[in-house]
N, C-alpha and C positions, 0 to 999 in steps of 0.2 A: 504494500500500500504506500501509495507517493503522499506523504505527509503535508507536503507544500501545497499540494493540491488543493487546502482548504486555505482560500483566503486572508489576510488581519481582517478587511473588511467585513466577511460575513462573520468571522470570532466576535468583532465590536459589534454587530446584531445580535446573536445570538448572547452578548455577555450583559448586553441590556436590556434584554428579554428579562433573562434570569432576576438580575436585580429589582424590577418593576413588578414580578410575580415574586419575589422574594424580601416581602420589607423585611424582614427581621433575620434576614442574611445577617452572617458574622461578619461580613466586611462594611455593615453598616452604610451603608452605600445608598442613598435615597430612592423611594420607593416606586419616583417617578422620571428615574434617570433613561436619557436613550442617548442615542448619536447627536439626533438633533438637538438637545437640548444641553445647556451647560452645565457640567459635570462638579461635583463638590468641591468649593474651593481651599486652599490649605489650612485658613483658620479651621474650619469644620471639622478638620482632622489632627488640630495640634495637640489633644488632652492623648489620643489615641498612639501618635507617633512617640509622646514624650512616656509613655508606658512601656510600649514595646521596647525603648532604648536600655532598660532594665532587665530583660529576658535573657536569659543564657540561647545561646545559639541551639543547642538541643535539646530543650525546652517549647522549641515554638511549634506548632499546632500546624500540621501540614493536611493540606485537604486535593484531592486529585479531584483535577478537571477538566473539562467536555474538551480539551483542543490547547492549542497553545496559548499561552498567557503572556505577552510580551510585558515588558517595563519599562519605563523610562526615568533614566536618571538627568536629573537638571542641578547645575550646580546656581549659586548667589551669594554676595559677599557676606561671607560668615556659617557657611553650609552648603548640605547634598539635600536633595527631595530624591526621593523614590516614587512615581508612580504608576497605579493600574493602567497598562497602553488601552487598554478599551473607553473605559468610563475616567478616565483622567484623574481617578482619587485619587488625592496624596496619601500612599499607603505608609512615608516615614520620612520624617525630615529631624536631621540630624546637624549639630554643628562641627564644622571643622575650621582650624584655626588659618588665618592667611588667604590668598589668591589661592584658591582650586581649580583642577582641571578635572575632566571625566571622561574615560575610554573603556568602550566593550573590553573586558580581558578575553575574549574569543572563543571563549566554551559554550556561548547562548545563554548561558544563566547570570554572571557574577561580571562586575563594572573594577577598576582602578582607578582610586581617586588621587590628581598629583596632588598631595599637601605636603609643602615645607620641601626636606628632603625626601622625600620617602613615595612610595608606593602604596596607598593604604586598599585594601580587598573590599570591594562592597560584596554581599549578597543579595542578587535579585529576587529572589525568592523564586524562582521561575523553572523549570527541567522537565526532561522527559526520557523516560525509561525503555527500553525496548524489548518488548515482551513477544515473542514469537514473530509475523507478520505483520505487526503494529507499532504504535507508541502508545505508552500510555504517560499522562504530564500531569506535571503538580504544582502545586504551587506552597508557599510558607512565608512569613511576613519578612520583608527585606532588612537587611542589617548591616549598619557601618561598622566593620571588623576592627579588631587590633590587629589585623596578622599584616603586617609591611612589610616591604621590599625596601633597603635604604641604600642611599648614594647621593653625592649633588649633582645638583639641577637634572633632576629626573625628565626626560623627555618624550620621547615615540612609544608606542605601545603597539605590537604587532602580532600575528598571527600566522603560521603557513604548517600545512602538514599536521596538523597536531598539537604544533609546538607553539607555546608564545613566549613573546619576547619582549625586551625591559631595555630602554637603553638611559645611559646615563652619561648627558650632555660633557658633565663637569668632569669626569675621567674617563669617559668613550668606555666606559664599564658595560657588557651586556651581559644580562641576564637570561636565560632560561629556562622553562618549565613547560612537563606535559598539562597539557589543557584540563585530563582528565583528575587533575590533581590539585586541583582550585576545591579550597575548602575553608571556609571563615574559623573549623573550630582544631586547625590545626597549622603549623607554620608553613609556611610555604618551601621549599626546599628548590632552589637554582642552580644552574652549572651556569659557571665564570667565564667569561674571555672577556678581551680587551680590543679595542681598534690602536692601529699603530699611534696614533695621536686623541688627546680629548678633544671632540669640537662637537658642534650643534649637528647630531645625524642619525642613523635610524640602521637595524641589522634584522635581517631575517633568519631565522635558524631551519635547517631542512632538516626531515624528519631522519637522512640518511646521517646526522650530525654534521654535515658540512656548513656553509654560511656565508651568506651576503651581506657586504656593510660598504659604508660611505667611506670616503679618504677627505680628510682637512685636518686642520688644526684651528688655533683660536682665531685665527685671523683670516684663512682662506679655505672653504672647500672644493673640491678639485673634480672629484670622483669616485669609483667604485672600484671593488675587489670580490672575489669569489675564492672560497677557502672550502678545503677537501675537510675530513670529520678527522684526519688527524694536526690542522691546521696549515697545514702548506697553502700556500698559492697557489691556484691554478688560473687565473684572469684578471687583470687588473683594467681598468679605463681610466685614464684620469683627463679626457676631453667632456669634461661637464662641471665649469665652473658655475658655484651655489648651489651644486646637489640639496635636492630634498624633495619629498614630496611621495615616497615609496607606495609600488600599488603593484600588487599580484593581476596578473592574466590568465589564461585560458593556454594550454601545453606548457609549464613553467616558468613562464615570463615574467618579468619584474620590470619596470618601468622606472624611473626618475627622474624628473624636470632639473633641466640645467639654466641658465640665464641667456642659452641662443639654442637650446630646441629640449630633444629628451634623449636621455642615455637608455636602450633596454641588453638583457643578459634575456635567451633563450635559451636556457639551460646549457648552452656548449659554449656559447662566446658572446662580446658584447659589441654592439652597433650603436651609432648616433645616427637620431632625425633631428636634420640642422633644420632652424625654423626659418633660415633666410634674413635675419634681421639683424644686425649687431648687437641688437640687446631688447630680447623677447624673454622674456622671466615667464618660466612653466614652475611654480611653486609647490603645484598641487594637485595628485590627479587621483582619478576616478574610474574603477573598471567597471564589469559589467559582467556576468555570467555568462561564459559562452563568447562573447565577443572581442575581439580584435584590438577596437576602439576604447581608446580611454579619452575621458574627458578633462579638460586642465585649464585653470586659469590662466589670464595671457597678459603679462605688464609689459609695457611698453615702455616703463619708464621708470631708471632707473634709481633716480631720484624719489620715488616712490611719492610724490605731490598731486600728480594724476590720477584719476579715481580709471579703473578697471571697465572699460564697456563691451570686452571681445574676450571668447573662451576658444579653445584650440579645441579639435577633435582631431584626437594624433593614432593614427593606423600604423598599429605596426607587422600588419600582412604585410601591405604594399611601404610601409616604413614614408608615410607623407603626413602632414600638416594641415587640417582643414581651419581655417579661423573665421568665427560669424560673429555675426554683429550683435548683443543683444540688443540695444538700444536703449540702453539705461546703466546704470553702472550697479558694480556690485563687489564682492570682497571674500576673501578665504575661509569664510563660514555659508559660503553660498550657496555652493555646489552639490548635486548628489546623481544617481542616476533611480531611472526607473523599473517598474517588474519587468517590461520588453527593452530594457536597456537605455531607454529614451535619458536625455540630458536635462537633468535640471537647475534652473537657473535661478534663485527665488533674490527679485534686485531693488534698487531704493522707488523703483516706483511703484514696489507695494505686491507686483506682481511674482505669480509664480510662471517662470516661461517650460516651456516642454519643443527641445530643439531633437530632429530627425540625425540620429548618430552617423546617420549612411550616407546623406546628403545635404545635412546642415540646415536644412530649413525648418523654421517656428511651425507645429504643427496646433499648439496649443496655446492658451496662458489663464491662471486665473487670479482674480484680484483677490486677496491676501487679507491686505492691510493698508491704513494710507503709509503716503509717502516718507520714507525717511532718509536719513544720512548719515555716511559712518563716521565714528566718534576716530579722533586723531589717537589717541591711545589704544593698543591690538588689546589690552585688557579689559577693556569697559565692554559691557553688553552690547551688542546688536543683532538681529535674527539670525535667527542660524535653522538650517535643515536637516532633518535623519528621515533613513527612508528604511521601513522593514514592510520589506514584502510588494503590497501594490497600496500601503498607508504612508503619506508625510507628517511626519510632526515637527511642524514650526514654531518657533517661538519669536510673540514681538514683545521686546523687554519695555516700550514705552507705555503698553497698556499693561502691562505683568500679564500676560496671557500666553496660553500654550493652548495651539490649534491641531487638528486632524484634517488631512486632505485625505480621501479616496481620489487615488491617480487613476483609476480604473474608469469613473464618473466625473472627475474633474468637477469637486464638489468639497464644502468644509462641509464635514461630519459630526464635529464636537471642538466645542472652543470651553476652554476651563479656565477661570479667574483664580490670579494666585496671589500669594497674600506674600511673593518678594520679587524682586527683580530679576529673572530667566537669564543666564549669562550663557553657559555651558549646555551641551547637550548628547545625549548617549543613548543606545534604546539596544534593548535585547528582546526575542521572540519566546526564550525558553527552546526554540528546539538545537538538542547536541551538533554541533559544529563537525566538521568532515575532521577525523581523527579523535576528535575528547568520547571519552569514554560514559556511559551513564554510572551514573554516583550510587555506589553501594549504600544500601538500610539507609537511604534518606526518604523510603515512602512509608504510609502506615503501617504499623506493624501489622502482619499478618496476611498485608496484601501482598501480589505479584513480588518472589524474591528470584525469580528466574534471572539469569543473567544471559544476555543476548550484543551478538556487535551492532551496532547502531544504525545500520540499512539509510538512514535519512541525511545526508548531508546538508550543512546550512552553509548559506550560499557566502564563498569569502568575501566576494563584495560588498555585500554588507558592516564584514568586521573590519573593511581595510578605509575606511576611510577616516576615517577616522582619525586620520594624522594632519588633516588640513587645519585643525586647529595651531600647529606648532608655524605657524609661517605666521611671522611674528618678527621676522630680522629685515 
């Protein structure tokens, strides 16, 4: 049975069916909640969140459920929210100390929040088990762990194979860890390596222990390396000055925007798509399951003064360059793709655009939000986009709102009023990612203890973007 098969959209029907037929549901969820209507907002849920923060992790009450449960984590000066992806409930808002950052840790269930120095483990409360021909999924109230990962200036958080990965800016220190191995009530446990210098960059680890990472130091990045599982070199590039921007493809591809096109490694060697321009900054890109194309921010300027109105769709079958116009400007929390791969573009005129990845032309767009403009500072709040499945969740920080598009209907579904300013954004589905394992005795006692390999892979496009948040220099 193809899991994916069932929609977020008909989950967020179905998840508000339940709560309208179910007032005195444990999740407390109002009686008359649906898509259309606006979903509880965070005060309604702060007596509930500030409770749960007292619970021992294995202590909390898990309940299986009709389908997957996605979450979404939003960070705001002085804390993390967790909430229900359907009905937008603030299921736990917790404080964390300093600027935070928030990244799927890549198993489907569990988020890393950047505080301070460190890596701290959320719990999304969200998985799913694999019982014979099926899945069966659970859920359990979300939780900001103690278990951290520490180092300075923690940066990229990645995904490939199985494996995720940890990098840390301030000694090119990477970390990593099986997916299946993410657990709030135990410490996390990492294998070490190091990049030949510390600088601002990102490492993928293969499932064969081999690894890909960036080449700079503190002052210039340059390019890329590919290293065998006993560490030797086997590929270097270093034609891609300001690497950054790391994105898996389809046949083991990796991608990286340079500041005059994109570096990729097809798993045997590495190639550059020159962009044609003396100084075309690819910061940021975007794959897409199954496809070729990735999508990427496009600066023109290097001075960074000029606001962004054209995104690249970079092929790397034919290894070419498409750049279109959106006609608005926009900025490296903008970007996402869609369920058919489509490009999204969500820009200060409020719009969401939907550009054709084959051919570059606007096949959509829907109005959002009014107008706004980005703040000169990359850490202050402004919209930002996540995409699971054929659902967006956008966030506009100048109303405190968090919205749901169906990309399917080109339609807002549910907008939830929040009770702090939306900076960050992260969303997980609950279903196990291609390599993570399902988590042992974390479902009711008694039920399904069969252990089965996981048939359902979660698409890595969705966990890989998740680095566009770091372009910031």
């Amino acid at each position: 049975m193809n899991t994916r098969s069932l929609t977020l959209s008909s989950i967020v029907m179905v998840s508000a069916l339940a709560l309208s037929s179910c007032a005195d549901d444990a999740s407390g969820a109002d009686a008359e909640g649906s898509p259309e209507s606006a979903a509880p907002t965070a005060a309604d849920s702060t007596a509930a969140a500030d409770s749960s923060a007292a619970v021992e992790p294995s202590d909390r009450e898990t309940h299986e459920a009709g389908g997957p449960s996605p979450r979404v984590a939003v960070t705001y000066d002085g804390g993390v929210a967790v909430l229900d992806g359907a009905t937008l409930e603030v299921l736990s808002d917790q404080e964390a100390e300093g600027f935070v950052r928030v990244n799927a840790a890549g198993d489907g269930r569990h988020f890393f929040l950047t505080e301070g120095e460190s890596f701290r483990l959320i719990d999304g409360g969200t998985w799913a088990e694999p019982h014979g021909d099926h899945d069966h999924f659970y859920t359990t109230d979300p939780q900001l762990s103690d278990v951290t990962v520490d180092g300075p200036e923690p940066g990229h958080v990645v995904s490939h194979d199985g494996i995720g990965t940890l990098f840390f800016d301030g000694s090119g220190d990477i970390h990593s860890y099986d997916l299946a191995e993410l657990d709030i009530e135990s410490e996390l446990e990492t294998d070490v390596t190091s990049t030949e210098e510390a600088h601002h960059g990102v490492a993928a680890v293969f499932a064969d222990g081999g690894r890909f990472e960036t080449l700079g130091d503190e002052d210039e990045r340059s390019g890329a390396r590919v290293l065998d599982a006993e560490g030797e070199e086997i590929a270097r590039s270093e034609d891609c000055p300001g690497v950054h921007g790391e994105a898996a493809g389809p046949e083991g591809i990796i991608a990286v925007g340079c500041e005059d096109g994109v570096l990729l490694w097809d798993g045997a060697e590495f190639s550059k798509i020159d962009s044609g321009e003396d100084y075309a900054r690819t910061g940021n890109l975007f794959p897409a399951e199954d496809s070729t194309v990735f999508l990427g921010d496009y600066n023109l300027d290097a001075d960074g003064e000029e606001p962004m109105t054209q995104v690249a769709l970079v092929d790397a079958a034919s290894e070419e360059v498409s750049v279109v116009d959106v006609g608005a400007a926009y900025n490296f929390r903008s970007l996402a793709r869609g369920p058919e791969g489509e490009a999204l573009v969500l820009a200060e005129d409020g719009q969401l655009h939907v550009i054709d990845p084959e051919t570059g032309e606007q096949t959509d767009q829907l109005e959002v939000m009014d107008e706004w403009t980005e703040p000169e500072e990359w850490q202050e709040p402004r919209p930002a986009i996540r995409v699971l499945d054929d659902i967006a969740y956008i966030t506009e920080p100048d109303a405190q709102t968090l919205h749901m598009v169906d990309l399917t209907s080109m339609e807002i579904i549910n907008t939830a009023e929040l009770d702090f300013t939306p900076n960050e954004i992260a969303a997980v589905d609950g279903r196990a990612a291609e390599g993570a394992e399902d988590h042992e005795g974390e479902h009711a006692e008694g039920e399904h203890e069969d252990e089965h390999e996981d048939e359902h892979a979660e698409n890595e496009a969705a966990e890989e973007d998740d680095h566009e948040g770091h372009d910031h220099d």
